[in-house]
DRENPA-3360 file (N, C-alpha, C; in nm, 2 decimals, always signed):
BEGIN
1 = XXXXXXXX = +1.77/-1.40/+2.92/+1.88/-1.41/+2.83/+1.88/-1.30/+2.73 ~ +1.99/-1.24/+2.70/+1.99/-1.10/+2.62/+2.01/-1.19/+2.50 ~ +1.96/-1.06/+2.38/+1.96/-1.12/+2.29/+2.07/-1.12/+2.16 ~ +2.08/-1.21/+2.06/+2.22/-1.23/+1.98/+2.30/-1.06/+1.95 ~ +2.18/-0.98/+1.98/+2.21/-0.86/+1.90/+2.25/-0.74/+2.01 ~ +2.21/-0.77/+2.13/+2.25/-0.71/+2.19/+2.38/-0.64/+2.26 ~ +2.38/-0.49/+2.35/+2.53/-0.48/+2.39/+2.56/-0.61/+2.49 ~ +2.48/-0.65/+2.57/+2.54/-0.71/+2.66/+2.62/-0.85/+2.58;
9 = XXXXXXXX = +2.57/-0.86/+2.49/+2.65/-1.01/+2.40/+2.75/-0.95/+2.34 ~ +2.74/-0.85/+2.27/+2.82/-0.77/+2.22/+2.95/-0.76/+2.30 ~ +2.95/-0.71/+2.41/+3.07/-0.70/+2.51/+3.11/-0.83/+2.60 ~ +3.04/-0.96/+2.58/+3.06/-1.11/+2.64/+3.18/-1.13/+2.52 ~ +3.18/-1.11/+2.40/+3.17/-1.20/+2.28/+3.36/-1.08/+2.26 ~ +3.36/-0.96/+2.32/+3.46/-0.88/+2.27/+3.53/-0.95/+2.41 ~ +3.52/-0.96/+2.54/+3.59/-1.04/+2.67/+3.62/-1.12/+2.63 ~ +3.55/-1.21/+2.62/+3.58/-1.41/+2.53/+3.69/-1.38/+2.45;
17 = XXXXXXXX = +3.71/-1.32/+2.33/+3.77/-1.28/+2.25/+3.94/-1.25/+2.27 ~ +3.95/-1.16/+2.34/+4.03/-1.09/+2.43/+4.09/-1.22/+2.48 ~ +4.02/-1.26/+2.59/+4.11/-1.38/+2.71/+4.10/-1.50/+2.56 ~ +4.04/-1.53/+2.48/+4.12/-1.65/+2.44/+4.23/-1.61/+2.37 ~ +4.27/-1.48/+2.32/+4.38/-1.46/+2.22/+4.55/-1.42/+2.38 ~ +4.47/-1.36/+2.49/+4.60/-1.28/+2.56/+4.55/-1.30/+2.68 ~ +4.52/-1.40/+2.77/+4.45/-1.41/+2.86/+4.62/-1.45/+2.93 ~ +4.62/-1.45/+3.10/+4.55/-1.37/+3.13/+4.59/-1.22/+3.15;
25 = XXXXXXXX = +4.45/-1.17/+3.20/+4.45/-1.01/+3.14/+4.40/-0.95/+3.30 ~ +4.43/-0.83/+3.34/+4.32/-0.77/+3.41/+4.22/-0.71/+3.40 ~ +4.18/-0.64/+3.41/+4.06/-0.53/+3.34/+4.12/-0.42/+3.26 ~ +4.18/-0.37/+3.30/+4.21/-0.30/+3.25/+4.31/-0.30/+3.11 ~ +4.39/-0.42/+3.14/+4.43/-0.52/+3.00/+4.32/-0.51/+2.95 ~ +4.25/-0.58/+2.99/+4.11/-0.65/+2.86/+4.04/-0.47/+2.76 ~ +4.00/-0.39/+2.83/+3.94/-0.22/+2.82/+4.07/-0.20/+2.72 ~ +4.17/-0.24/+2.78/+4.30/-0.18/+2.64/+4.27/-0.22/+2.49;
33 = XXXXXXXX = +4.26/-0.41/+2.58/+4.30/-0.46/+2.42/+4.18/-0.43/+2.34 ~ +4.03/-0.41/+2.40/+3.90/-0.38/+2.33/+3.93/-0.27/+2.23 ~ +3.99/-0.21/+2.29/+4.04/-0.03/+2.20/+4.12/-0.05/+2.13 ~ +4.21/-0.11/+2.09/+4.32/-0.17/+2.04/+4.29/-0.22/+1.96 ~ +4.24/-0.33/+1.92/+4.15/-0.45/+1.79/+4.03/-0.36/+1.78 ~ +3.95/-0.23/+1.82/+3.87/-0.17/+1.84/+3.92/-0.04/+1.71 ~ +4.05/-0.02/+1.69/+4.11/+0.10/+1.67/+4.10/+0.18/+1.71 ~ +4.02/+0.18/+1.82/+4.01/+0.30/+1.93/+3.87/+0.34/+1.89;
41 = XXXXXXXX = +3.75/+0.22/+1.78/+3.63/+0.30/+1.74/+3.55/+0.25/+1.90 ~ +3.58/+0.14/+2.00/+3.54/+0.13/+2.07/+3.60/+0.18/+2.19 ~ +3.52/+0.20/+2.34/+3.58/+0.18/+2.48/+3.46/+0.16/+2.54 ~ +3.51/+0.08/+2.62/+3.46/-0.01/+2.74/+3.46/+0.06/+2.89 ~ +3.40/+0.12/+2.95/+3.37/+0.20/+3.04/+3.38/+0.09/+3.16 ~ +3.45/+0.11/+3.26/+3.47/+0.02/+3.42/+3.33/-0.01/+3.45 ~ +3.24/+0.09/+3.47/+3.09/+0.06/+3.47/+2.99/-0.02/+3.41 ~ +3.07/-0.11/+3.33/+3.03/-0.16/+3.22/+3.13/-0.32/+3.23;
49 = XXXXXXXX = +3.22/-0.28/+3.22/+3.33/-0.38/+3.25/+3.37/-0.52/+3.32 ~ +3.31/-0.41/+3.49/+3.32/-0.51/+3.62/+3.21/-0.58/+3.62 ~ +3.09/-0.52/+3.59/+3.00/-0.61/+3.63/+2.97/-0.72/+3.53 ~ +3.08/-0.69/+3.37/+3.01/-0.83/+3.31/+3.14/-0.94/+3.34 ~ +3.28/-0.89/+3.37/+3.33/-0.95/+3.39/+3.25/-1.02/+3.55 ~ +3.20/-1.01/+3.62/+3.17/-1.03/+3.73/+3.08/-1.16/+3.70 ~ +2.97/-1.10/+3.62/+2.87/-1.17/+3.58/+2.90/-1.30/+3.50 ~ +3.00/-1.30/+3.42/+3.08/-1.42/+3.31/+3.11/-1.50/+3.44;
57 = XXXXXXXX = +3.22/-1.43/+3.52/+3.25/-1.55/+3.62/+3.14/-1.62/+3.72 ~ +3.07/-1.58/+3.73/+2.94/-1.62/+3.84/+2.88/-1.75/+3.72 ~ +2.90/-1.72/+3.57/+2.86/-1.87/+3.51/+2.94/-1.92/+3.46 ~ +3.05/-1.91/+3.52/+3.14/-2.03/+3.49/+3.23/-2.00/+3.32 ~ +3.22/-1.90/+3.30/+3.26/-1.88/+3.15/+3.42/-1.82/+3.15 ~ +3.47/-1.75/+3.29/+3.59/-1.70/+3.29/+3.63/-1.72/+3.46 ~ +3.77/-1.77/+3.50/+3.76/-1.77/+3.62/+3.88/-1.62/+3.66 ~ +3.90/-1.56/+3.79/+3.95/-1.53/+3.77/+4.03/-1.52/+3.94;
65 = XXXXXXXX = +4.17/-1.46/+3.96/+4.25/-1.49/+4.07/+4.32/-1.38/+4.09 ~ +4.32/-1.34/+4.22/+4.45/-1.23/+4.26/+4.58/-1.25/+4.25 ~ +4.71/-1.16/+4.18/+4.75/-1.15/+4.14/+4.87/-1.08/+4.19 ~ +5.01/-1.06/+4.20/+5.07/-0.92/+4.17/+5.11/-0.90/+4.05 ~ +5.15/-0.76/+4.05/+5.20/-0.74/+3.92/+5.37/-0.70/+3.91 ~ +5.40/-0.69/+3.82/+5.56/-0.63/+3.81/+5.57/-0.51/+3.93 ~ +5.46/-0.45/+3.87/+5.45/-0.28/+4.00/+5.47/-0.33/+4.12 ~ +5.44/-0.45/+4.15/+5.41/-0.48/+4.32/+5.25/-0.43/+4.32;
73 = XXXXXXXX = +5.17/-0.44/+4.29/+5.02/-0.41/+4.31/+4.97/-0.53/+4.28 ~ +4.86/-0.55/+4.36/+4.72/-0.65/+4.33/+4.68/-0.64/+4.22 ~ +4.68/-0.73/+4.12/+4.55/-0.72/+4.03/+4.46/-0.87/+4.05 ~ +4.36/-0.86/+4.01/+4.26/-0.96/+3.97/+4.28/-1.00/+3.80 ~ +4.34/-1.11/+3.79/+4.36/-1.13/+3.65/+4.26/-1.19/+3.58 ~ +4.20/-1.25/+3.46/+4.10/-1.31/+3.42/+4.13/-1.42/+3.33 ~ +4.10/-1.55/+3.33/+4.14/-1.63/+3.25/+3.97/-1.73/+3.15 ~ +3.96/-1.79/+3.02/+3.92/-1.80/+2.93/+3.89/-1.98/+3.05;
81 = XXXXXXXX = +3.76/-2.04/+3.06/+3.72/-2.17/+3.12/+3.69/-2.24/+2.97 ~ +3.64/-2.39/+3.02/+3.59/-2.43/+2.95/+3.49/-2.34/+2.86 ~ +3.37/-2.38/+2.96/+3.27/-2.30/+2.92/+3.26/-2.20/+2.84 ~ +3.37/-2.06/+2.90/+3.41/-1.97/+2.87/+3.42/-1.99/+2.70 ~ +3.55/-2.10/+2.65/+3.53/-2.11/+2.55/+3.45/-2.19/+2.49 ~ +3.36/-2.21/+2.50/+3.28/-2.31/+2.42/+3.10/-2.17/+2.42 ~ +3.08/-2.13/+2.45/+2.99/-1.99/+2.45/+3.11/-1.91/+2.36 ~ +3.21/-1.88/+2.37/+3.30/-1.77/+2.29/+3.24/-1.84/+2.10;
89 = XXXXXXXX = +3.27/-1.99/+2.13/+3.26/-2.04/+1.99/+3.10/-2.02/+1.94 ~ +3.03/-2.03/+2.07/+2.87/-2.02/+1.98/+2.85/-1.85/+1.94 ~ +2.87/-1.79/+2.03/+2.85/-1.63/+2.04/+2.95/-1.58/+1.88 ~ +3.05/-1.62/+1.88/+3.14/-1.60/+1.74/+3.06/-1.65/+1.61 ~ +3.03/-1.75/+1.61/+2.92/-1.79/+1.53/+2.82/-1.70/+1.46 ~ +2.80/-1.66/+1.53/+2.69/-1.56/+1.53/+2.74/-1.45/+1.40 ~ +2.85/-1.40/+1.42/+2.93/-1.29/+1.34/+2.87/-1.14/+1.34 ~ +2.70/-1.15/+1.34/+2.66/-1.02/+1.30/+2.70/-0.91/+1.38;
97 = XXXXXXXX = +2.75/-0.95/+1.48/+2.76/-0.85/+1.61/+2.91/-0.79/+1.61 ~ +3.01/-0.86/+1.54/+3.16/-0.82/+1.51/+3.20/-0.75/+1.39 ~ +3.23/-0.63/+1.42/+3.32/-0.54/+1.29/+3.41/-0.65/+1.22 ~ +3.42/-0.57/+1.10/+3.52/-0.66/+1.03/+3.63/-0.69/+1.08 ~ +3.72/-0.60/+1.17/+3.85/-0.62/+1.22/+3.88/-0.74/+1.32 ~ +3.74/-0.71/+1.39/+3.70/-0.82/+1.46/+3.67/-0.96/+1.39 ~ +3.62/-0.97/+1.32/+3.64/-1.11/+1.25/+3.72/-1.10/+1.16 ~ +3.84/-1.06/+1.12/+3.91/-1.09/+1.07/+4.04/-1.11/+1.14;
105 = XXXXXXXX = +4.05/-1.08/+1.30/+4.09/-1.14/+1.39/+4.06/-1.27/+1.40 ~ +3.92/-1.28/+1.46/+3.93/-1.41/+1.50/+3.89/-1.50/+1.40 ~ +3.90/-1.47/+1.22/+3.91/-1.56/+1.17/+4.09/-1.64/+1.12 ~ +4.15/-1.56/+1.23/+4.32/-1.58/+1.15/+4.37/-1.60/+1.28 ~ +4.31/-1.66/+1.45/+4.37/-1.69/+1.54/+4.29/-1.75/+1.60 ~ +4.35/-1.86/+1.69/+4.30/-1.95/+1.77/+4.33/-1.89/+1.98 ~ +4.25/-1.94/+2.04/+4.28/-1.94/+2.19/+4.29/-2.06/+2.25 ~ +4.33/-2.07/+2.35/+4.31/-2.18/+2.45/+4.30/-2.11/+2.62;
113 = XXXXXXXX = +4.19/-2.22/+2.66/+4.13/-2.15/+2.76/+4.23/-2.22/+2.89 ~ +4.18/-2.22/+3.01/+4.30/-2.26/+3.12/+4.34/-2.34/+3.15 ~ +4.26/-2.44/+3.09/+4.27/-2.64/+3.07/+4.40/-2.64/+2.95 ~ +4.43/-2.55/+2.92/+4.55/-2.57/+2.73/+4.46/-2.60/+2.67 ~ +4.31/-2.65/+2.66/+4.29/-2.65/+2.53/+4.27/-2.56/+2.42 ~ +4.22/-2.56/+2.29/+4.27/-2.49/+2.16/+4.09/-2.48/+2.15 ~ +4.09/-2.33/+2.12/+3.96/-2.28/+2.09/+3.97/-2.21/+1.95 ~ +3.90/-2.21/+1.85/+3.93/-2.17/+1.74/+3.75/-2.07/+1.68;
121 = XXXXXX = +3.76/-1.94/+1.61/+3.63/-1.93/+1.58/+3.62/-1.97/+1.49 ~ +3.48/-1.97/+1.45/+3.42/-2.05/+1.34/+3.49/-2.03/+1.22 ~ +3.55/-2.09/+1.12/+3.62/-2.05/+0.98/+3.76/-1.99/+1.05 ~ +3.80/-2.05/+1.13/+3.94/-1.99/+1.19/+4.03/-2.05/+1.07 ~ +4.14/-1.99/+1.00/+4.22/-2.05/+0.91/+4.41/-2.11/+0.98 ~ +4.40/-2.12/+1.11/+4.52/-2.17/+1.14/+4.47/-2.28/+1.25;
% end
């Protein structure tokens, strides 16, 4: 198990993040919105990407389903599980690992994962 401080939690905790606020997302949604709430101090490399989104869904933390899109193209979309959110809420906990933008996101918005229920981070004010 990597540790609180790590990238690999680091980029669990920014995915979680992501699908509970705009789920669902593809990958390449998700790599946007990282840069986006990121201001563009972060990006998220496909090399990096697939295999944790790969890895989340193999423990039950995000599921995810083929898709079309408006384009008419396949995507693989990704949605926020139980699980998914209840690790989002311990990993957020944590805080040391989130820029301020980042937690001042997820202190002013809630998600819900694919069941509808309402996932909130820790000190969420709505």
């Amino acid at each position: 198990m990597p540790s609180p401080n790590s990238a690999q939690t680091a980029l669990d905790l920014l995915v979680l993040t992501v699908l509970s606020h705009r789920a669902p997302l593809h990958g390449y949604g998700i790599a946007t919105a990282i840069e986006e709430l990121s201001e563009e101090a972060l990006r998220v490399e496909e090399g990096s990407l697939y295999p944790a989104l790969h890895r989340m869904e193999e423990a039950g933390w995000i599921a995810a389903e083929w898709t079309v899109t408006e384009n008419k193209r396949r995507a693989r979309v990704y949605r926020l599980t139980r699980g998914g959110g209840n690790n989002w809420q311990l990993k957020a906990s944590v805080g040391s690992i989130s820029p301020p933008r980042w937690r001042a996101y997820c202190g002013t918005h809630s998600g819900r994962n694919e069941e509808g229920e309402v996932f909130r981070c820790p000190g969420s004010r709505d």
